[in-house]
Short mmCIF file of the C-alpha atoms (twelve columns), coordinates in Angstrom:
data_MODEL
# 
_entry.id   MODEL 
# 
loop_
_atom_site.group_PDB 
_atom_site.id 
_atom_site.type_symbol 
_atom_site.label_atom_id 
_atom_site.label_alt_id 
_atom_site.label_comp_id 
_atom_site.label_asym_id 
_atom_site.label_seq_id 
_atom_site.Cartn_x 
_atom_site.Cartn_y 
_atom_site.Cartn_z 
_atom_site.pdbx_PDB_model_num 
ATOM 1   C CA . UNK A 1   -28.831 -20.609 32.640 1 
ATOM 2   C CA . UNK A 2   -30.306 -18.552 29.770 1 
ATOM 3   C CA . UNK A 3   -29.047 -15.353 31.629 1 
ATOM 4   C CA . UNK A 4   -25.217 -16.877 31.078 1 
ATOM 5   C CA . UNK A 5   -25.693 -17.735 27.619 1 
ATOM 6   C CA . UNK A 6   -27.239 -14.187 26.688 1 
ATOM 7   C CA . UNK A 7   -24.142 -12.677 28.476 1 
ATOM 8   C CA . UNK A 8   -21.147 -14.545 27.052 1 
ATOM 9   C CA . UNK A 9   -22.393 -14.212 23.752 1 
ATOM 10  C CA . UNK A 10  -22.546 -9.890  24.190 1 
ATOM 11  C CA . UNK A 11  -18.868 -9.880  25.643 1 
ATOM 12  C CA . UNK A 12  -17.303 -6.420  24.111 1 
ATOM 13  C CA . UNK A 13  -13.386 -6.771  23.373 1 
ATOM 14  C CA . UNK A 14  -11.795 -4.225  24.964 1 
ATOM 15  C CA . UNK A 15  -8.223  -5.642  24.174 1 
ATOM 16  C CA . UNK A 16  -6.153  -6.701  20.753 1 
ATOM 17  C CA . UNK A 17  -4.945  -9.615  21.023 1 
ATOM 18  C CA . UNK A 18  -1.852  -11.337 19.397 1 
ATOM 19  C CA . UNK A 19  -3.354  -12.857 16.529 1 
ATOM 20  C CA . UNK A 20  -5.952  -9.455  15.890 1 
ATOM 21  C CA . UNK A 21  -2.908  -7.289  15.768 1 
ATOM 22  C CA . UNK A 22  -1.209  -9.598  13.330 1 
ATOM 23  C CA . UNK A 23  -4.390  -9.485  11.157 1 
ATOM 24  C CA . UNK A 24  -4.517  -5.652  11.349 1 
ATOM 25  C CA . UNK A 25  -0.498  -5.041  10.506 1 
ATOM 26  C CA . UNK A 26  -1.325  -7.991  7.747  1 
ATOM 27  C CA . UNK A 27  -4.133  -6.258  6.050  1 
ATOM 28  C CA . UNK A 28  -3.014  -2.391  6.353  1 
ATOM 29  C CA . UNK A 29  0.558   -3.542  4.649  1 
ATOM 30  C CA . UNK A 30  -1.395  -5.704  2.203  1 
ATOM 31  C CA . UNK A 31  -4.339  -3.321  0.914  1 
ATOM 32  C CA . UNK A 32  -3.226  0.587   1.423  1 
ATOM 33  C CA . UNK A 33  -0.429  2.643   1.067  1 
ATOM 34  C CA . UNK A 34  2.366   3.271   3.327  1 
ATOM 35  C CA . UNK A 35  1.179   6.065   4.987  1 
ATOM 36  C CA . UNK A 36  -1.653  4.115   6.117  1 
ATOM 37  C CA . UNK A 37  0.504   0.915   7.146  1 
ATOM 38  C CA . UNK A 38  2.372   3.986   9.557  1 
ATOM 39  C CA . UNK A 39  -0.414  5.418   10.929 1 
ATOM 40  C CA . UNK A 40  -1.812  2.108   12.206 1 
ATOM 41  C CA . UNK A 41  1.741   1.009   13.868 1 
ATOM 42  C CA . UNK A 42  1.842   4.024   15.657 1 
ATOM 43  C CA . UNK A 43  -1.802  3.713   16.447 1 
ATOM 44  C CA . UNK A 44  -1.613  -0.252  17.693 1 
ATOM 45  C CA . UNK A 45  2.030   1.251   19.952 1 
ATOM 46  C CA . UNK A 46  -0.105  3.995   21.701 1 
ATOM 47  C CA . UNK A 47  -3.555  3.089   22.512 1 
ATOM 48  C CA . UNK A 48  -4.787  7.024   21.665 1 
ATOM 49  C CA . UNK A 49  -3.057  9.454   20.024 1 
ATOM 50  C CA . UNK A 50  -3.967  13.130  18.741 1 
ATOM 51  C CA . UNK A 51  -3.834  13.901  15.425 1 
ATOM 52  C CA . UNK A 52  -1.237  16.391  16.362 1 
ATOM 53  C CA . UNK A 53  0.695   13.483  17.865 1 
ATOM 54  C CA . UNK A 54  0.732   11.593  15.008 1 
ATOM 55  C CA . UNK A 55  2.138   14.134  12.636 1 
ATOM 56  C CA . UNK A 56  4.647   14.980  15.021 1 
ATOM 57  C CA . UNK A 57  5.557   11.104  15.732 1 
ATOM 58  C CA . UNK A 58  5.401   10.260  11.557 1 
ATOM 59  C CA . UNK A 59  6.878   13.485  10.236 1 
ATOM 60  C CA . UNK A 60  3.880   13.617  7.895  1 
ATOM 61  C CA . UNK A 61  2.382   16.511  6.213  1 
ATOM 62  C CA . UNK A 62  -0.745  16.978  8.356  1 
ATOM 63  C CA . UNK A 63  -3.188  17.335  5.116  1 
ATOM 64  C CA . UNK A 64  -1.877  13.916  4.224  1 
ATOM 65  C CA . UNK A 65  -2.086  12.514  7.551  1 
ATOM 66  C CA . UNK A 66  -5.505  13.633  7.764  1 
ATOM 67  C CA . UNK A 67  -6.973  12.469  4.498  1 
ATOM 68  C CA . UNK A 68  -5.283  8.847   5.236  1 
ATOM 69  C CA . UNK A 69  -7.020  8.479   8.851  1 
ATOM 70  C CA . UNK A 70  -10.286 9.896   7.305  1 
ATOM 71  C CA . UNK A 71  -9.925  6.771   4.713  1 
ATOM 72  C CA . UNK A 72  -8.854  3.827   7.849  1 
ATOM 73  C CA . UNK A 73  -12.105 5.650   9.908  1 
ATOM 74  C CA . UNK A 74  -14.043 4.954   6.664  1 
ATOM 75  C CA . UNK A 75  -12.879 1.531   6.238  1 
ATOM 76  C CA . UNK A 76  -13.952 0.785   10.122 1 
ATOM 77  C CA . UNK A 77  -9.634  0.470   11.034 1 
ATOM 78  C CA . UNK A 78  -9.519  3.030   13.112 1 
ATOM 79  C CA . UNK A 79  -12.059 5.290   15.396 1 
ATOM 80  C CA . UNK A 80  -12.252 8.821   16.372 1 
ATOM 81  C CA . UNK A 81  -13.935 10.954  19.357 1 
ATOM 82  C CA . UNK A 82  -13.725 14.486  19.582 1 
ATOM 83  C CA . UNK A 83  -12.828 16.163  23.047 1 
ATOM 84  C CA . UNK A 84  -12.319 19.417  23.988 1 
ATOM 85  C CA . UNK A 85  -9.253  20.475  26.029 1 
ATOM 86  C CA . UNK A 86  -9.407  23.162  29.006 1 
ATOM 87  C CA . UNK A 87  -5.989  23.961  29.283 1 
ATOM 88  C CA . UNK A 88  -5.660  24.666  25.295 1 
ATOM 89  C CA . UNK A 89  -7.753  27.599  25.332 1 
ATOM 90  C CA . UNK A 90  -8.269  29.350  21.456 1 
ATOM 91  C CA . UNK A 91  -7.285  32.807  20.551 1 
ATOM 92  C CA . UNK A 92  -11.088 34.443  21.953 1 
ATOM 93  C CA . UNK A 93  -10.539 32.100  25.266 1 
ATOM 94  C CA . UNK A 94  -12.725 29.143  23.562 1 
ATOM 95  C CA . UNK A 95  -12.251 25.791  24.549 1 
ATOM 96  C CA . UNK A 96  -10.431 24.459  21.881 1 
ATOM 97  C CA . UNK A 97  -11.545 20.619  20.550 1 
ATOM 98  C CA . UNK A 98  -8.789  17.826  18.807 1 
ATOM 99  C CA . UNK A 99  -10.315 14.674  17.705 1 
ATOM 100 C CA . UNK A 100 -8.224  11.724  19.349 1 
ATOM 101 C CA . UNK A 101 -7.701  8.235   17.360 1 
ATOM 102 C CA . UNK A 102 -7.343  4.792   18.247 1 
ATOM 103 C CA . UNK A 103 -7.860  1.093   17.002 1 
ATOM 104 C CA . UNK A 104 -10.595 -1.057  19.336 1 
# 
């Protein structure tokens, strides 16, 4: 019986629910700027997106786009990994890496 209790209480969310997307749209429309609110629309719509994507979806400047998901990945909104892509080889044939965002 302990072995239940231990488990139910480590349960990982690995979906946003109605009333967690409401608090995230809430909060990102009360406390930052536009840009911001935009980026984490787009971001609860798609589950992971580029950051390539999202300039292209936002028709943001990508300097701007950048420096706003650098502040949401700060603030713990939004998280990153880093993957590197075999068909998008670089100019010397290098694998070349994008760093892919979403909201979990």
């Amino acid at each position: 019986m302990t072995d239940i209790a231990k488990d139910d209480s480590e349960k990982v969310v690995n979906e946003l629910t109605g009333d967690m997307v409401r608090l995230i749209k809430s909060v990102t429309n009360t406390f930052y700027k536009i840009e911001e609110s935009l980026i984490v629309d787009v971001l609860l719509k798609y589950p992971c997106l580029r950051e390539d994507d999202i300039v292209d979806l936002l028709h943001l400047d990508k300097k701007q786009t950048r420096a706003s998901l650098d502040l949401l990945k700060k603030d713990k909104l939004v998280k990153s990994i880093t993957r590197g892509d075999k068909e998008d080889l670089g100019p010397n044939g290098g694998m070349l890496k994008f760093n892919y965002y979403f909201i979990k």
